[in-house]
C-alpha positions in Angstrom: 82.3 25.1 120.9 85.4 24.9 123.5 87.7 25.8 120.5 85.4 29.1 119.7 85.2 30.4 123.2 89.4 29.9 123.6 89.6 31.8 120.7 87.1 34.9 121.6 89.2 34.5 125.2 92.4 34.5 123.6 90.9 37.9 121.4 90.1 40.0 124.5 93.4 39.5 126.0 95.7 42.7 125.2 97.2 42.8 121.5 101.0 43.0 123.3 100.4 39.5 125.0 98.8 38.2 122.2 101.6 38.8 120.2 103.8 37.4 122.5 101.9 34.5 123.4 102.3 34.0 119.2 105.8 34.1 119.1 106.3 32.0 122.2 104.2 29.4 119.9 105.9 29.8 116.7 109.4 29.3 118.5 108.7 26.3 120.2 106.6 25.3 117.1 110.1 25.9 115.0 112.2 24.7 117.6 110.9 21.4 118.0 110.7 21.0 114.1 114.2 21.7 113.4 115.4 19.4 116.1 113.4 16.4 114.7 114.6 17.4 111.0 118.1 17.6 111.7 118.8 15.8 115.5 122.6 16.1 114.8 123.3 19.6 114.3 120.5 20.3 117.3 120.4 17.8 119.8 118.0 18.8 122.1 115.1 20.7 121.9 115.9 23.4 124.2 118.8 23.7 121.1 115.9 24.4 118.4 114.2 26.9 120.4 117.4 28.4 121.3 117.9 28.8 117.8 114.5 29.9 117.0 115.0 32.6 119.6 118.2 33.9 117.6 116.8 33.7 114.2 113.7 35.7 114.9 115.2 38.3 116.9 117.9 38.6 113.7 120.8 38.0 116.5 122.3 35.1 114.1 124.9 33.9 116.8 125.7 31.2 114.1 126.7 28.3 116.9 123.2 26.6 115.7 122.5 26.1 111.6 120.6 24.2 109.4 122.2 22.4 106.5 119.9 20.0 105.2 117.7 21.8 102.5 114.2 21.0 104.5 116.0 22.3 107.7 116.9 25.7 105.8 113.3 25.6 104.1 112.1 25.4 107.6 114.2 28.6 108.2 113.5 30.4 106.0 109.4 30.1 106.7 110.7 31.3 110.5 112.7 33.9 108.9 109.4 35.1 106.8 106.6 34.3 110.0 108.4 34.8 113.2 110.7 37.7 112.7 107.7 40.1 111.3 105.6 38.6 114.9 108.6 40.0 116.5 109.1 43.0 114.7 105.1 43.9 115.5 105.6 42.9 119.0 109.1 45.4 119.8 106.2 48.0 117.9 103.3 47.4 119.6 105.7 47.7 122.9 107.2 50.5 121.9 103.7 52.5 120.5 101.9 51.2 124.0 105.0 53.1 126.0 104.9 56.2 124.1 100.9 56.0 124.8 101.0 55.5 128.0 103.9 58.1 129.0 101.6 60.6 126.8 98.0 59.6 128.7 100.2 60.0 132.1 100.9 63.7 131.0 97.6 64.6 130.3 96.2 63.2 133.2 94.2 60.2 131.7 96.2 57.4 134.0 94.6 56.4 137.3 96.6 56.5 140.7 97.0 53.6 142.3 98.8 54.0 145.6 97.4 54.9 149.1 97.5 57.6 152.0 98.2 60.2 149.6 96.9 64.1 149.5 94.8 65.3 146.7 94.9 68.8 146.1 91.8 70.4 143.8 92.6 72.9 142.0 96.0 74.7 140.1 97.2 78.3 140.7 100.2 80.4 142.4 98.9 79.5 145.7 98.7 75.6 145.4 102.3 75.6 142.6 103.9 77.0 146.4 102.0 74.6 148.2 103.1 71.3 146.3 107.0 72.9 146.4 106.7 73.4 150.2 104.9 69.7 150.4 108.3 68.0 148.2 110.4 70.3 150.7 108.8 68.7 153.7 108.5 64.7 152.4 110.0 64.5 149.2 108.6 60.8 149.1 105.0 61.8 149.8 102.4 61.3 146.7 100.8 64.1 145.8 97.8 63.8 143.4 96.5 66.8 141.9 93.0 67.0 140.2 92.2 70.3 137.5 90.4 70.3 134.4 91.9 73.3 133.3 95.6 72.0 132.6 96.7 69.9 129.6 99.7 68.4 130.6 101.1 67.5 133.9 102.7 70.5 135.7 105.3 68.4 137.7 106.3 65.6 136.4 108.3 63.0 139.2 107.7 59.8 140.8 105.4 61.1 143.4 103.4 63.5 141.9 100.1 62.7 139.6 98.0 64.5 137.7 94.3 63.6 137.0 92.6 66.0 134.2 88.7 66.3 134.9 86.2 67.7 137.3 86.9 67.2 141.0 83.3 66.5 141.9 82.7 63.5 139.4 83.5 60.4 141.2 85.1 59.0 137.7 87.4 61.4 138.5 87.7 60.7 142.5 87.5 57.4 142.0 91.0 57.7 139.6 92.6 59.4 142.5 91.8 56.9 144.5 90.2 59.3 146.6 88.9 56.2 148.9 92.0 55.8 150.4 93.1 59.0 150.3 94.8 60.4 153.5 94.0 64.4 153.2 92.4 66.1 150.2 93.0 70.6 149.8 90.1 71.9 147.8 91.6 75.0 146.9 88.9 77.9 145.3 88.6 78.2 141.6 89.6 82.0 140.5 88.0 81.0 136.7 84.2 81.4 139.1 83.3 84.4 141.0 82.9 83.9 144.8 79.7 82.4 145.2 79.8 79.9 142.2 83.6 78.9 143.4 82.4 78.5 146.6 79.8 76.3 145.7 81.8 74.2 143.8 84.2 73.7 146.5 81.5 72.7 148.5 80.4 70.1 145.8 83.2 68.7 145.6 83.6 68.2 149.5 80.4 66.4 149.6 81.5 64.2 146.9 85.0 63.4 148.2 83.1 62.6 152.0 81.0 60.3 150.4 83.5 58.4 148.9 85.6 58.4 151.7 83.9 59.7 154.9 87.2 59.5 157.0 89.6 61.4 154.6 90.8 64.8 156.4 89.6 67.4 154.7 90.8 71.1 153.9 89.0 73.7 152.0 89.2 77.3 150.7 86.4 79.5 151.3 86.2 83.2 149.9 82.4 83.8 151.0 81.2 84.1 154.9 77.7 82.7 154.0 79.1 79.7 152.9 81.4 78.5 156.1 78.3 76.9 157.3 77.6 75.1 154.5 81.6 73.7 154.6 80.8 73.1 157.9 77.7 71.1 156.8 79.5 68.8 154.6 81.8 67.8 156.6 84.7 69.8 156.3 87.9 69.7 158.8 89.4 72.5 158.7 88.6 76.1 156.4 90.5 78.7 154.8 89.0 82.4 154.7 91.1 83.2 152.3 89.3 86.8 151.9 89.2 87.2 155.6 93.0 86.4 156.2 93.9 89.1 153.2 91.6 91.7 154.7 93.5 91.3 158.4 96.7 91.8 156.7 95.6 94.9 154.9 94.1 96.0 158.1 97.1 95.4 159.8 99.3 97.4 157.3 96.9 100.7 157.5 97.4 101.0 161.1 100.9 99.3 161.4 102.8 100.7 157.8 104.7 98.1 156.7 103.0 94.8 158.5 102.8 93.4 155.4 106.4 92.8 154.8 106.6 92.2 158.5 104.1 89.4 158.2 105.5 88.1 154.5 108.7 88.2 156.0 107.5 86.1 159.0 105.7 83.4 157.2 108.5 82.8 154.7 110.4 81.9 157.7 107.6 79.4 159.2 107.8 77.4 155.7 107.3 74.1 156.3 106.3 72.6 160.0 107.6 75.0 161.6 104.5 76.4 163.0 102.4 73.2 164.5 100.3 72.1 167.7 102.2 69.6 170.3 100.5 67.3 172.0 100.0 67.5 176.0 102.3 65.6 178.4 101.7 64.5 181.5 104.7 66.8 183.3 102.9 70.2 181.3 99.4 69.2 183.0 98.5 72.0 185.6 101.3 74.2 184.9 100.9 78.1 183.7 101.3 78.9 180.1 104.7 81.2 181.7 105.8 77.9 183.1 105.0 76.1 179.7 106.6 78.8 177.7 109.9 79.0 179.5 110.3 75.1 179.8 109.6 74.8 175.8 112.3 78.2 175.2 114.5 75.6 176.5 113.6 72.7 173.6 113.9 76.1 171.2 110.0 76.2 171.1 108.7 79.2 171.0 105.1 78.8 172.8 102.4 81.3 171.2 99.2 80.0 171.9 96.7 77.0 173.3 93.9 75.5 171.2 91.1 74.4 173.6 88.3 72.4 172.2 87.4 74.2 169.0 88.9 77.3 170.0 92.9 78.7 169.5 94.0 81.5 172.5 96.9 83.0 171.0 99.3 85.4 173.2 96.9 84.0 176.2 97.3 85.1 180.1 100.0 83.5 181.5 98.7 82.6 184.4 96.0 80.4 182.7 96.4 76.7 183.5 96.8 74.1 180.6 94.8 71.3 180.6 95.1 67.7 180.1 92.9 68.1 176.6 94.8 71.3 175.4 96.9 71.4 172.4 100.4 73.6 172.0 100.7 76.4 169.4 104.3 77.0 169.2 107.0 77.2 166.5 109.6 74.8 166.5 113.2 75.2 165.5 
């Protein structure tokens, strides 16, 4: 009964260590034979394996050989079992690479890091995104979840590709979305408005309950459903619509803004635009007084984000508070 229940143990293991776990057996099984056949030409046992180990991987060093006829009868049955084990194994190993590689291209491998950012969702928008990302931290992980690719659109050591619908937690769950750091759920164009907005929203709700602390970003195109981002938990959101309509608004009355503005955020690639922290010397002081002492650190002072709200261009007599964050851009 103990012998059975090795055996279906032994079955369930993978077939590349089974294999090996055969030839390991069949050398030292070999090994031990040829030293007891013929003790003068091999010594020790260590000797016969070392041998076996030769003969089977068809090195044939020649510094160990059998002459007796059972010792060469014995070789030639290692010649005939171990060398086709090893032959399947180096196979086997080779077939399971190729797999692999190919199941990693397509997306089928799970991820199996920590405080990464998953970004839904391929296009123009989030190709830029990922390039300014490697610009920024070229060692940060990047795991990116479509359904729409095939293969892996950038292939590197820190960037994996997961094939499947975002909002399946098979799918989550091989992004390792549970110790995820940020997640970017970017809007699918394949949907009109509503039903890509939905969908985004799906997937937000399944990505907080997985992981209820992961800092999330989301694309919205709709107004109605801003609320419902808001609703599931979202922390910050992207009106994508509403951004494009200022900047067309912006280039009827101002020809040429759009450059202007192109122009200027080409420039701010990166983390060049961010918030700064308050410190205890900028508590009380006027956004002037701010601004000129931050010119001097080549930070360009533009605005202050107060509780949930961002004053950009404010008066610059108004006082910054202990709780206040710093819009500037940073050299």
């Amino acid at each position: 009964m103990k012998t059975t229940s090795l055996i279906a143990n032994f079955l369930r293991w993978p077939i590349i260590l089974r294999i090996l776990m055969i030839i390991i057996l069949v050398t030292f099984l070999f090994g031990s034979m040829i030293h007891l056949i013929e003790p003068y030409n091999f010594p020790t046992i260590f000797d016969g394996i070392w041998w076996a180990i030769v003969t089977t991987s068809t090195v044939g060093f020649g510094d160990f050989v059998p002459t007796s006829i059972t010792g060469r009868a014995v070789a030639i049955l290692l010649i005939l079992v171990g060398t086709g084990f090893v032959t399947i194994y180096f196979v086997t190993l080779s077939t399971a690479a190729v797999t692999n590689q190919n199941a990693y291209i397509e997306g089928k491998i799970s991820y199996h890091g920590n405080q990464h950012i998953i970004i839904i969702g391929w296009n123009e928008r989030v190709k830029e995104t990922i390039s300014q990302i490697k610009e920024i931290d070229p060692q940060m992980d990047i795991i990116l979840i479509d359904e729409t690719l095939e293969t892996n659109p950038f292939p590197s050591n820190h960037f994996h590709f997961i094939r499947g619908k975002p909002f399946n937690d098979e799918v989550l769950i091989k992004a390792k979305a549970e110790e995820a750091s940020t997640i970017l759920i970017t809007s699918d164009q394949s949907k009109d408005e509503v039903q890509a907005d939905m969908s985004a929203v799906l997937t937000l709700l399944a990505v907080k309950g997985i992981n209820p602390h992961i800092y999330s970003i989301i694309e919205i195109l709709t107004f109605n459903q801003v609320k419902n981002a808001e609703r599931a938990g979202a922390d910050e959101i992207i009106q994508t619509n509403k951004l494009t309509s200022s900047v067309m608004i912006n280039s009827l009355v101002s020809h040429g803004m759009s450059n202007a503005l192109s122009q200027m955020l080409d420039q701010l690639r990166g983390s060049k635009l961010t918030y700064l922290e308050i410190t205890f010397d900028l508590v009380g002081k006027t956004f002037g007084e701010c601004s000129r002492l931050l010119l001097q650190e080549k930070k360009l002072l533009i605005g202050i984000k107060r509780g949930g709200q961002t004053m950009v261009n404010p008066d610059f007599n108004i006082e910054i508070e202990k709780q206040d964050k710093l819009l500037v851009i940073k050299d």
